[in-house]
N, C-alpha and C positions, 0 to 999 in steps of 0.2 A: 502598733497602737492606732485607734483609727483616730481621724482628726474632723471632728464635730464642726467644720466651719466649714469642710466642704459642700456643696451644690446639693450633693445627692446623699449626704446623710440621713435627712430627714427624712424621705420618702425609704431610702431602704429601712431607717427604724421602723417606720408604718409596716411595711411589707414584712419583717422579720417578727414584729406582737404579733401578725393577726393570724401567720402561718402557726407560731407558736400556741396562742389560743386557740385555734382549731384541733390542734391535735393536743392539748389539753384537754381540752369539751370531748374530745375522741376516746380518751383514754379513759377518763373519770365518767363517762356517758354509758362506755362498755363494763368496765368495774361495777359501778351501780347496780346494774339488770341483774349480773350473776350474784352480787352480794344480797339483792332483795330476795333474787329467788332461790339461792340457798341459806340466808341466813336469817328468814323469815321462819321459816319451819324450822330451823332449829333454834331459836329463840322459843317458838311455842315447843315443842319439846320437851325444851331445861325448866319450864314452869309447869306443864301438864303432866309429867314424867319423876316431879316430887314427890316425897312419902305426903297424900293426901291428894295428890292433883288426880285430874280427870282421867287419867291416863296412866295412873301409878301400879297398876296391874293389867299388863297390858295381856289380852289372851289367859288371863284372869292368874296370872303367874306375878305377884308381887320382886321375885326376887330378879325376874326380864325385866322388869320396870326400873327398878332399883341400877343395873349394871348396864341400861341405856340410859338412866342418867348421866350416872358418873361417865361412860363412855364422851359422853357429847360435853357434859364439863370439863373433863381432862382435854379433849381437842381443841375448846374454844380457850382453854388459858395457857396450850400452848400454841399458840395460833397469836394470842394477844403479849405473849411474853418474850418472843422471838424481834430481837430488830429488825425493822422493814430492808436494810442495807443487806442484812447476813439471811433474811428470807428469801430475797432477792436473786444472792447469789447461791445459797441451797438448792431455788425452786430452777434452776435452767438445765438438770437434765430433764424434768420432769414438764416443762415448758419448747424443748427441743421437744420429746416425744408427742406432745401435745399437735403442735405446730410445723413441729419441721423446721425451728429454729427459735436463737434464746435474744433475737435482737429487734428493733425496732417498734413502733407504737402499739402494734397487733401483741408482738410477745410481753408489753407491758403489764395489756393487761392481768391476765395469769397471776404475776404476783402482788399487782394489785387488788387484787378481787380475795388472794390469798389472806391478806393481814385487814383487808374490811370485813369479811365473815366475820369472822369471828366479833369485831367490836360492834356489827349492827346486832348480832345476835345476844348481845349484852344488854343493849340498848332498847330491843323489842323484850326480852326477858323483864328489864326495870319497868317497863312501861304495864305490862301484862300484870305485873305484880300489884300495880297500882288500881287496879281495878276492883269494884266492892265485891267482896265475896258472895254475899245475901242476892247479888245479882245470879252467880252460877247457884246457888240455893234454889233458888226462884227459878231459875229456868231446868232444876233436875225436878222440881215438885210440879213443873206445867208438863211434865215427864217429855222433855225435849232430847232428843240425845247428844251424847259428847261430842260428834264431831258439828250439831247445833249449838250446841252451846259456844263452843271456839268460834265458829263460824257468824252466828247472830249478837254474841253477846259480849266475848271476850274483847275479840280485834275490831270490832265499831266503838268499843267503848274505849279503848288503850289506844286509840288510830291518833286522836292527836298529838299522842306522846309519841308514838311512831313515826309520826314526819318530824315532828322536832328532832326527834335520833336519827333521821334521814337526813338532815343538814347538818345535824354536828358529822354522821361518817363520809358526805360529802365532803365536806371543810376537812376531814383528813384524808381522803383519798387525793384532794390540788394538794397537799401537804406535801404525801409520799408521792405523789407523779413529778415532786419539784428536782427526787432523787431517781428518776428513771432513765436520766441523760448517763447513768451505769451502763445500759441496755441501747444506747444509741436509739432511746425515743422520744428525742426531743420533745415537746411542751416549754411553755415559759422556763420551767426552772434550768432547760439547758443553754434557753437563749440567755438569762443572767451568768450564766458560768461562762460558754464559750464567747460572751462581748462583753459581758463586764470585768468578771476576773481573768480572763485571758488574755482579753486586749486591752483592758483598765478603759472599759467607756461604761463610765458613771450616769449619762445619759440613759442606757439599756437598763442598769440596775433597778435606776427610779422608776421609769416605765414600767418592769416588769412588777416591782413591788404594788404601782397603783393599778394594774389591771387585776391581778392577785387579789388586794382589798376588796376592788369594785364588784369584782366576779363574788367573792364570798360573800358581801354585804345583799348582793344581789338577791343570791341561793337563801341566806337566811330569811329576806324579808319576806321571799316567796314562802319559805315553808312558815312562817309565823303569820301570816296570812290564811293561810289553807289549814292551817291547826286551829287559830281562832275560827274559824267559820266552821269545823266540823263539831268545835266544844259548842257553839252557837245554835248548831241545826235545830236546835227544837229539845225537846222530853225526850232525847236518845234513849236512856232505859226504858220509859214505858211503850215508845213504837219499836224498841226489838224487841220487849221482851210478849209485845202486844203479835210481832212477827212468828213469836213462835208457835203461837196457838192461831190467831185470825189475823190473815193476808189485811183484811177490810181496818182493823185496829192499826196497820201501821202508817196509816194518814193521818199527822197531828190537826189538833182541831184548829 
């Protein structure tokens, strides 16, 4: 048990957060890149790749379209129906081969990136959905093509529901990095295990719950800042869709 009245408690508690937040920020910093940059394109995809989307015959073959849907649906809800605990321990031979080994912050990430796929790719899927149709109308009648259209119209106009879905799969990547002390990768969630409930110092508990909060409150303000300001920019559909035809059109007045 440790005993909170001595000299040097207080400075190792300092020293054991910030070790722990750092490779927190390490682990969900690494997670992030591979979940944007795989689970961005396959968000576009699961929406371009439905009967009617941009992309629903691809190589002018309906029923390839049809069977890379379903492909990429079936792997993003088994991907999202799997517990992070039991993903975890499935993904380490696959994370040994990876790596060279199934332990520490580096092999974390692997199955953390594993069980965020799939939930960002939900996330930019919902957001893509939300977008006005008459806009891709409008940019197949300026005869722009599909992969303009995705590129000038769809994801500038769905972006600030994308970073909102980037701090909600942030806030679940600190979640599952809290269960990574499986994997001997420390982050906060192992420093609450291995001094709060292993040595019963309730002192660490609290610390780690209010760095946890502050860090999340942090992440969110920022993305609801950066999503207001991109809804804000100005007449987004008339300077993209003004992008697709005249460069000189996409300067609002």
């Amino acid at each position: 048990m440790i005993d909170i009245n001595a000299p040097e408690f207080w400075p190792d508690l300092i020293d054991v957060l910030w070790l722990g937040l750092l490779q927190t920020l390490y682990m969900v910093g690494g997670s992030l890149f591979w979940t944007i940059l795989i689970g961005l394109p396959l968000g576009v995809l699961l929406v371009t790749t439905e009967k009617g989307g941009l992309l629903a015959s691809p190589f002018g073959s309906r029923a390839f379209g049809a069977v890379v849907n379903r492909i990429i649906d079936f792997v993003v809800n088994l991907g999202r129906s799997v517990p992070f605990i039991i993903l975890m321990i499935a993904l380490i031979p696959f994370t040994r081969l990876l790596l060279g080994r199934f332990i520490g912050t580096d092999a974390a990430i692997v199955p953390l990136s594993a069980v965020a796929i799939p939930f960002f790719a939900r996330m930019v899927e919902i957001a893509l959905k939300e977008v006005d149709s008459g806009l891709v109308e409008a940019g197949e009648s300026l005869g722009a093509s599909k992969w303009q259209i995705i590129r000038k119209v769809l994801l500038p106009e769905a972006m600030p529901s994308i970073i909102l879905g980037t701090s909600t799969t942030i806030t679940s990547i600190i979640n599952f990095s809290a269960m990574a002390g499986v994997v001997a990768a420390g982050g906060l969630g192992d420093v609450a295990i291995r001094y709060g409930y292993q040595r019963y110092s309730w002192p660490h508990i609290i610390a780690v719950i209010i760095v946890l909060f502050a860090l999340v409150m942090l992440l969110q303000g920022l993305a609801a800042l950066i999503a207001r300001a991109l809804a804000h920019r100005g007449p987004v559909r008339r300077i993209t869709l003004g992008r697709l035809t005249d460069p000189r059109a996409a300067v609002p007045d």
